[in-house]
C-alpha positions as CSV (number, residue, x, y, z in Angstrom):
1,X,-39.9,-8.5,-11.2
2,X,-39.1,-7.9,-7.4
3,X,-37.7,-4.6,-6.1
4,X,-35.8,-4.0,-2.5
5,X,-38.8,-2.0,-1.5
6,X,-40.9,-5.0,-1.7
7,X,-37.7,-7.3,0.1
8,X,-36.4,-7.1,3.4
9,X,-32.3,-7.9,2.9
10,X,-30.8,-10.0,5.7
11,X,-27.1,-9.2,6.1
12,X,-24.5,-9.9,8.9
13,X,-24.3,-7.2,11.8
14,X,-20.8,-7.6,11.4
15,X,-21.1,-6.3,7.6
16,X,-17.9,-5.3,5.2
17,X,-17.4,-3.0,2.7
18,X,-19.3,-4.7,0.0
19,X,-22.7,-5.6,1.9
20,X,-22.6,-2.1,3.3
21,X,-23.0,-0.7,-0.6
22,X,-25.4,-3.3,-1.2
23,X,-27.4,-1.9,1.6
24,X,-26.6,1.5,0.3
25,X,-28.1,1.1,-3.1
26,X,-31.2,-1.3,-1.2
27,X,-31.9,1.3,0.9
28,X,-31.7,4.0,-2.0
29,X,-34.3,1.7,-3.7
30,X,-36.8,2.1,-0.9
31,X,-35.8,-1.6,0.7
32,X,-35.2,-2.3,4.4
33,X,-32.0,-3.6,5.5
34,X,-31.8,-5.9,8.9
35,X,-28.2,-6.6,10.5
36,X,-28.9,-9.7,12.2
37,X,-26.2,-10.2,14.7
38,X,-27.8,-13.1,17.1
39,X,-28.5,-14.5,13.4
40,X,-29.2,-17.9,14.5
41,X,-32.1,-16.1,16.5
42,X,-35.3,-14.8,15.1
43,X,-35.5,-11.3,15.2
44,X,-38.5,-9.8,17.7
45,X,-39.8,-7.4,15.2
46,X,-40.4,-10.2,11.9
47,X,-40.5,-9.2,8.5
48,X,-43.9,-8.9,6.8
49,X,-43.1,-9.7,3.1
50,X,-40.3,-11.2,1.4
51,X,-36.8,-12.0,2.5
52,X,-33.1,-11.7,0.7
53,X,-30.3,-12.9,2.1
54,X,-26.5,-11.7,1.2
55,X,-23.7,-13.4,3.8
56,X,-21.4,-15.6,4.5
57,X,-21.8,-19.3,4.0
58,X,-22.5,-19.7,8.1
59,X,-24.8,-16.7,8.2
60,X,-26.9,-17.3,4.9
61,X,-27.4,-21.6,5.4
62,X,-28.2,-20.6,8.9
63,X,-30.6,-17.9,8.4
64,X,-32.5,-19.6,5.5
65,X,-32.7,-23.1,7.6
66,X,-34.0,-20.1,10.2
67,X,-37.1,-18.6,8.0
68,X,-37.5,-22.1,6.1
69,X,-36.1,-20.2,2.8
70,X,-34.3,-21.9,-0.3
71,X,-31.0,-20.7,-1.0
72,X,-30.2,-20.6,-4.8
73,X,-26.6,-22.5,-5.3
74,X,-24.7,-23.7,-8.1
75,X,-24.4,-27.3,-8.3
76,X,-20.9,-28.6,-6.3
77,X,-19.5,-30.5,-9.1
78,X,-20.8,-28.4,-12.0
79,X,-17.2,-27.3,-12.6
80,X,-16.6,-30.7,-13.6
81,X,-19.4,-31.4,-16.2
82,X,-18.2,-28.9,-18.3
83,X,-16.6,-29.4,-21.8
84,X,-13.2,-28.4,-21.8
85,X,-14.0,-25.5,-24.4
86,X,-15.0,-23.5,-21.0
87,X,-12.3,-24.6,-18.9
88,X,-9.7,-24.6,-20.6
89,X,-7.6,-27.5,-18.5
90,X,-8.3,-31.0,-17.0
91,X,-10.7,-31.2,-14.1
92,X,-11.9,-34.2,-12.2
93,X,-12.9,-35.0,-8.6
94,X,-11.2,-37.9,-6.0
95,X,-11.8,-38.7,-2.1
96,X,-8.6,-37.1,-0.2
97,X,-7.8,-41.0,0.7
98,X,-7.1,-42.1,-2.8
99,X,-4.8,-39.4,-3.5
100,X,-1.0,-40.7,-4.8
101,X,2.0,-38.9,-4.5
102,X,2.1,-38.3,-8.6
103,X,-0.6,-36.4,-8.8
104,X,1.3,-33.6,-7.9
105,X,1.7,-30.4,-7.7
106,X,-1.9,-30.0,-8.8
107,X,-4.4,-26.6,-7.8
108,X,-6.5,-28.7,-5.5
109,X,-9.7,-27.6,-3.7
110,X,-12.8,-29.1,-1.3
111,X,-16.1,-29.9,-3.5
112,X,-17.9,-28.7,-0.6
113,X,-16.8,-25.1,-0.6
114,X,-14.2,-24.0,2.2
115,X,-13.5,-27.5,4.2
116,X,-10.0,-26.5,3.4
117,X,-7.3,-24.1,2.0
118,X,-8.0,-24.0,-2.1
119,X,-4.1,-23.7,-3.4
120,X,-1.3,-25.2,-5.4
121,X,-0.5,-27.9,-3.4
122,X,3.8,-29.4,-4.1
123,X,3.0,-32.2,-2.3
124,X,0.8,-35.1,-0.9
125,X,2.3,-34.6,2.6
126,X,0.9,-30.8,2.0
127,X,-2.1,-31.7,0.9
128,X,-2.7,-33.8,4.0
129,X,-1.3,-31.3,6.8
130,X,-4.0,-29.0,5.6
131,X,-6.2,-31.2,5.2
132,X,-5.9,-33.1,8.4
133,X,-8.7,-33.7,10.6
134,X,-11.0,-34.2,7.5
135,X,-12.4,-37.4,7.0
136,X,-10.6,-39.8,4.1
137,X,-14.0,-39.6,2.2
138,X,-13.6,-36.0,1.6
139,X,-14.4,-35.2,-2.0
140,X,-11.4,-33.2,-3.7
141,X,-11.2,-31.4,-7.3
142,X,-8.7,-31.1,-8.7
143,X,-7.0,-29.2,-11.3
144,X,-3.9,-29.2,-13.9
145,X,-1.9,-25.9,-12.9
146,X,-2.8,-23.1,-15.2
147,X,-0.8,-19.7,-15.4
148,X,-3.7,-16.9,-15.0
149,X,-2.6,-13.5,-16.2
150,X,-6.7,-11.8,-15.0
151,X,-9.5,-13.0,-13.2
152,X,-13.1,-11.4,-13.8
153,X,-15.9,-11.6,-11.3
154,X,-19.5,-11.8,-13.4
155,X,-23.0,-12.4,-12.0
156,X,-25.9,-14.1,-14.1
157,X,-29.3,-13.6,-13.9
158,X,-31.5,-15.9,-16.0
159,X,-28.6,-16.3,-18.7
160,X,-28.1,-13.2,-18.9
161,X,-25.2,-11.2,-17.6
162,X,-25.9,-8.6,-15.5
163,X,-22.5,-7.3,-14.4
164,X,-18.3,-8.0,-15.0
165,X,-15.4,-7.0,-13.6
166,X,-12.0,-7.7,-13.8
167,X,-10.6,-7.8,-9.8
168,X,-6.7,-9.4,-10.6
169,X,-4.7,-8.3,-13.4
170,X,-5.3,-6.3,-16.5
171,X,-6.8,-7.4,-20.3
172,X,-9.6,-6.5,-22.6
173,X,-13.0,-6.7,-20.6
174,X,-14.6,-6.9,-24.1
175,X,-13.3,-10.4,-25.0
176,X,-14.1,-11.5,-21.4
177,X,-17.9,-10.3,-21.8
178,X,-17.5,-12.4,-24.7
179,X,-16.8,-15.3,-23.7
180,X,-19.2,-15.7,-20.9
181,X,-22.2,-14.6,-23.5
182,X,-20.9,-17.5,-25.2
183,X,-20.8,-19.8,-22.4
184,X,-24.1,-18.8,-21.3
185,X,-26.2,-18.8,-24.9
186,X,-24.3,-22.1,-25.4
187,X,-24.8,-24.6,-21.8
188,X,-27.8,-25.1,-20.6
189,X,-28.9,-26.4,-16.8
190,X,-27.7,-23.2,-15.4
191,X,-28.8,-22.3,-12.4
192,X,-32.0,-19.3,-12.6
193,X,-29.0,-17.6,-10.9
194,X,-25.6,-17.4,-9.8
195,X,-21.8,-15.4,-9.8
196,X,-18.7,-17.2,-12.2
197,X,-15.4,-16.2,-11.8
198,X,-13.1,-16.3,-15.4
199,X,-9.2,-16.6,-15.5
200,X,-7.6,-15.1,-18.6
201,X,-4.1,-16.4,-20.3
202,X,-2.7,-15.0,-23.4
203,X,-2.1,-18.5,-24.1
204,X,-5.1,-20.1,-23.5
205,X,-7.6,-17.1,-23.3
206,X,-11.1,-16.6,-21.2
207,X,-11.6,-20.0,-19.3
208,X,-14.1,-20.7,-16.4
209,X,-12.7,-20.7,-13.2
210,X,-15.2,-21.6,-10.9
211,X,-19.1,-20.9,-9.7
212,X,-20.3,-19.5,-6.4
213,X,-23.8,-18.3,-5.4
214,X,-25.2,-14.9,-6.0
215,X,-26.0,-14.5,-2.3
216,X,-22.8,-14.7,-0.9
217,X,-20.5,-13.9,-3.4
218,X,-18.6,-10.7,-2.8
219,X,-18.7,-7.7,-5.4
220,X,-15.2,-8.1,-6.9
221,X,-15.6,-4.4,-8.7
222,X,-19.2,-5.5,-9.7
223,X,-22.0,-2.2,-9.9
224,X,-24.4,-3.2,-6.9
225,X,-26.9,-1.9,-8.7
226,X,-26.6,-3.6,-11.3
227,X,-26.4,-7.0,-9.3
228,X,-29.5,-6.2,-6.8
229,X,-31.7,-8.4,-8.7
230,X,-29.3,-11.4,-8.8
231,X,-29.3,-11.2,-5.1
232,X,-32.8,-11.0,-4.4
233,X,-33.7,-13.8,-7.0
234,X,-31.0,-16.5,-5.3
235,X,-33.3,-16.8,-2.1
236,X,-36.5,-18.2,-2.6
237,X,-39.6,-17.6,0.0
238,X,-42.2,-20.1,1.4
239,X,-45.4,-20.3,-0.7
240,X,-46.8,-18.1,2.3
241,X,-45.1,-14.9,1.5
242,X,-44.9,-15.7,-2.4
């Protein structure tokens, strides 16, 4: 297993709350930390062994196109392949030009993460003011409306949890650990790692919500201790420095 004293972490210079206590707790662990603020730049001074990153979508895909790394991601549409037993409420995917005005209101969101505004959209001529300026191809999911009483942050490591934390609303944790055991024993194909957020409804119970990647995923409440090694396993080095 790898340690931050044998990784150099790449993080933004421009770094919030959350990266700063991941470089806390890297640094604690005998790691070096780099702020790369000219981050589509190589640094003078280049690392000698391994490389993390933990960013922003811009920073990270920049940086790892940068130093020829492999960022671990979950797959865009994984959402969708799931049984409903995880999700609790009907899923699909459309391009934003075959989109009818009954399809509405609907909790609609861009496949490729962040194109747009992910919300409860009313209306079609909603949809398409936020949306304009995309191209009619754009690939959409879209989702029935579900009331969420509490959303839980968790990251996986090797289908295994490593960390949960409930960052909206209140309920049992216990149930919620649960549930994603469950999910995780139970589908396979998972990415080696990788962060899922969980709605809760005392109607409906633990549901998936959706999937992001371990190295830009914020902390939500999650131990950064606890979620170092998720991190440092979602960017993979060159054979070089392997």
């Amino acid at each position: 297993m790898l340690v931050p004293s044998e990784i150099t972490l790449f993080i933004p210079y421009k770094a919030d709350t959350e990266r700063l206590s991941v470089t806390a707790v890297w640094q604690n662990m005998g790691g070096q930390v780099i702020q790369l603020d000219r981050f589509w730049e190589k640094p003078v001074a280049l690392p000698t062994q391994k490389i993390a990153i933990y960013g922003n979508d811009t920073f990270s895909l920049v940086v790892a196109q940068l130093f020829a790394l492999q960022l671990i991601s979950p797959d865009n549409f994984l959402l969708t392949k799931l049984s409903p037993i995880w999700t609790k409420r009907q899923i699909h995917t459309q391009s934003l030009e075959s989109i009818t005005d009954n399809l509405f209101p609907a909790f609609i969101k861009s496949v490729v993460p962040k194109q747009f505004k992910a919300a409860v959209y009313q209306t079609k001529a909603d949809l398409l003011t936020e949306t304009d300026g995309l191209a009619p191809d754009t690939q959409l999911l879209i989702s029935e409306i579900v009331a969420i009483e509490a959303e839980a942050r968790c990251f996986v490591l090797h289908h295994t949890l490593k960390d949960i934390a409930i960052y909206e609303g209140t309920t049992s944790l216990e149930t919620g650990k649960d549930f994603i055991q469950d999910f995780l024993d139970n589908v396979p194909d998972l990415p080696e790692t990788f962060v899922v957020d969980l709605g809760y409804s005392s109607i409906k119970g633990w549901f998936i919500l959706e999937f992001n990647a371990s190295w830009g995923a914020g902390l939500n409440g999650c131990d950064p201790e606890k979620v170092i090694e998720c991190i440092i396993a979602a960017t993979i080095n060159p054979s070089e420095f392997v």
